[in-house]
Backbone as CSV, one residue per row, in Angstrom:
resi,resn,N_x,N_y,N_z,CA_x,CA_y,CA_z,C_x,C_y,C_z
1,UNK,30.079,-66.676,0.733,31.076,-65.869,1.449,32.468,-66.501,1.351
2,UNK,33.477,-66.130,1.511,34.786,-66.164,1.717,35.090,-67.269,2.654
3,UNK,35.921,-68.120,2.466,36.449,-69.331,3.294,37.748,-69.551,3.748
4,UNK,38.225,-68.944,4.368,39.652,-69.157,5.155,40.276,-70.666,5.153
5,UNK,41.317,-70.607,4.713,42.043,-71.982,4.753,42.184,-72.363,5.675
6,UNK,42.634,-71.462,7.204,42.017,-71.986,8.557,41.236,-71.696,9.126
7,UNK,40.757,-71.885,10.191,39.914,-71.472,11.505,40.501,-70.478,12.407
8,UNK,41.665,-70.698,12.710,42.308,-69.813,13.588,43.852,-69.525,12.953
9,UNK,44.046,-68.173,12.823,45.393,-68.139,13.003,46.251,-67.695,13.763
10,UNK,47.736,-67.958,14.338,48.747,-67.117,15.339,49.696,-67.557,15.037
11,UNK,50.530,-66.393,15.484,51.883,-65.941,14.869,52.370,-65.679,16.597
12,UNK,53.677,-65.609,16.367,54.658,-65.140,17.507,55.403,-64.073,16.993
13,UNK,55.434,-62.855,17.448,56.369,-61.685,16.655,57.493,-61.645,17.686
14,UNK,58.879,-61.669,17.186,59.758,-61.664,17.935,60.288,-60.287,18.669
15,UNK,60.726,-60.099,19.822,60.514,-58.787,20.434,62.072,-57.945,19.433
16,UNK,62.747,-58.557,18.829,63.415,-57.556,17.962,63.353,-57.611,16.354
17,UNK,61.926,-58.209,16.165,61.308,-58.004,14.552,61.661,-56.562,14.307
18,UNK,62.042,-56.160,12.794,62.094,-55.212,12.947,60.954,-54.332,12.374
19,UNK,60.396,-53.376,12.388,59.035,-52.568,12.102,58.756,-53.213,10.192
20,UNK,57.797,-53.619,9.742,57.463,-53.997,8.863,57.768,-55.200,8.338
21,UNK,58.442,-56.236,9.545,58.625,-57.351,9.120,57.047,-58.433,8.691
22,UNK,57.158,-59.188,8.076,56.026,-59.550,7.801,55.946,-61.296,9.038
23,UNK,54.641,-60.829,9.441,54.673,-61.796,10.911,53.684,-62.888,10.462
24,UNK,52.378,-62.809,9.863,51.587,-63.915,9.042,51.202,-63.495,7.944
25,UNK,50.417,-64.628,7.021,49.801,-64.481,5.869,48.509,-65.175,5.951
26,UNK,47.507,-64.710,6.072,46.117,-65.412,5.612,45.726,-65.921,4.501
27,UNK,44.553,-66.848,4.152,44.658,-67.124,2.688,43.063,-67.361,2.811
28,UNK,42.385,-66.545,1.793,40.715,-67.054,1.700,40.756,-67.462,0.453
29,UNK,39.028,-67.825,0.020,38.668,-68.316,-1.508,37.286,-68.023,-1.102
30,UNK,36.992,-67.468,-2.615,35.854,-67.560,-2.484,34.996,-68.039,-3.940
31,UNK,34.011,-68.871,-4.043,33.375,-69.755,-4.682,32.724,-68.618,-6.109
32,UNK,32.414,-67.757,-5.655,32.124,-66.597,-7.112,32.989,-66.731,-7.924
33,UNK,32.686,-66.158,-9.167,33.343,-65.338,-10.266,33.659,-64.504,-10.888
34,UNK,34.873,-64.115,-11.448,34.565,-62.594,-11.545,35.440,-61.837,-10.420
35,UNK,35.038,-60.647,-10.632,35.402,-59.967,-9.500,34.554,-59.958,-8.406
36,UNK,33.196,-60.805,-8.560,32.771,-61.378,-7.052,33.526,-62.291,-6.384
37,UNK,34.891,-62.509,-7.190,35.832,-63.832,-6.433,36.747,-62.749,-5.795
38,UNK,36.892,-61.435,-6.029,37.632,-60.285,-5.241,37.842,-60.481,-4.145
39,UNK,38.829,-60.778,-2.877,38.614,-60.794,-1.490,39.676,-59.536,-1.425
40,UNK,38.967,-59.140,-0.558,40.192,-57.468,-0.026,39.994,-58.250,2.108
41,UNK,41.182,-57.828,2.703,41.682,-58.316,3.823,41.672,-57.066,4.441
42,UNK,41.281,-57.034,5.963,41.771,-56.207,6.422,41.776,-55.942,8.301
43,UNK,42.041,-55.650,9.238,42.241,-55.539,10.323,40.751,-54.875,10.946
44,UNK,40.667,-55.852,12.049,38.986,-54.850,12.760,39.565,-55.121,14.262
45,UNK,38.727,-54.431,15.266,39.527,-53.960,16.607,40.060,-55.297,17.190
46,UNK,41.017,-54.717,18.448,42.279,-55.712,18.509,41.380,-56.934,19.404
47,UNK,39.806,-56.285,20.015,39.298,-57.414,21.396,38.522,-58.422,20.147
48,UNK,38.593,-58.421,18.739,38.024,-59.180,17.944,36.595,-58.835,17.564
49,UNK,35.963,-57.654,18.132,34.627,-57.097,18.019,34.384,-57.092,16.798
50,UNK,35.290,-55.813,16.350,34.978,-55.124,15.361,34.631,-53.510,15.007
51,UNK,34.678,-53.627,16.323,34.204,-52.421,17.152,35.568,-51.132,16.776
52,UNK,34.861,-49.774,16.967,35.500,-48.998,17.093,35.338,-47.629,15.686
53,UNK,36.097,-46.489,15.562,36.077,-45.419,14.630,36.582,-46.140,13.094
54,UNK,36.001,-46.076,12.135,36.137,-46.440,10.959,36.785,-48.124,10.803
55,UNK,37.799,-48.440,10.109,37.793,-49.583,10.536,38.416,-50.641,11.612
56,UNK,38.868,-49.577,12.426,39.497,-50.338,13.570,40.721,-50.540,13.551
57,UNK,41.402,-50.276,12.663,42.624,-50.570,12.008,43.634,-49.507,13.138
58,UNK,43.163,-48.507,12.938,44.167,-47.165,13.394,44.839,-47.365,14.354
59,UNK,44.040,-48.326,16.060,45.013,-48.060,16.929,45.290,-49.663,17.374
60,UNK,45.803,-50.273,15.985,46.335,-51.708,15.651,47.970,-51.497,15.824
61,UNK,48.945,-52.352,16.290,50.488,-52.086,16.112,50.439,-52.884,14.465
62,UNK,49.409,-53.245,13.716,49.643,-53.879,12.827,49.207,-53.308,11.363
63,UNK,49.929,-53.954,10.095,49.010,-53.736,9.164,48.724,-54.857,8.738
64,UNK,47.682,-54.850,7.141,47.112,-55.839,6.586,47.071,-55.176,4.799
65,UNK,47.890,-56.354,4.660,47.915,-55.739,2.673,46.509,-56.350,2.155
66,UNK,45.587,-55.399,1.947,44.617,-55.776,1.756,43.874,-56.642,0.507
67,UNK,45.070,-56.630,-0.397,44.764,-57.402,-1.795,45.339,-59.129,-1.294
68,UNK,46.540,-59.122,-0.480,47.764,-60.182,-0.347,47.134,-61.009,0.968
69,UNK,46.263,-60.706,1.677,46.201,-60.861,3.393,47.735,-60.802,3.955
């Protein structure tokens, strides 16, 4: 599986960022080859579940470039 360069990450978004500023960057690896070394990124519900209608993403204030984290 996929290995995050950290354990935890956080960011501080400043209250006059402006809409699409970019607030963090994640970084995985993963030990495959190939396009089993593919990692795609992406947002799951905000209480950390996972939980919720498709991927959780929708009622996020955030996005996630899913090729870039």
């Amino acid at each position: 599986p996929p290995i995050f360069s950290q354990t935890l990450y956080q960011a501080r978004v400043p209250e006059d960022a402006p809409v699409g500023a970019s607030v963090l960057q994640v970084t995985a690896a993963d030990a495959d080859e190939g396009t089993n070394a593919d990692i795609r990124y992406r947002l799951e519900g905000g209480d950390g579940s996972g939980s919720g209608a498709g991927d959780g993403a929708s009622s996020l204030p955030f996005e996630v470039d899913p090729e870039s984290g």
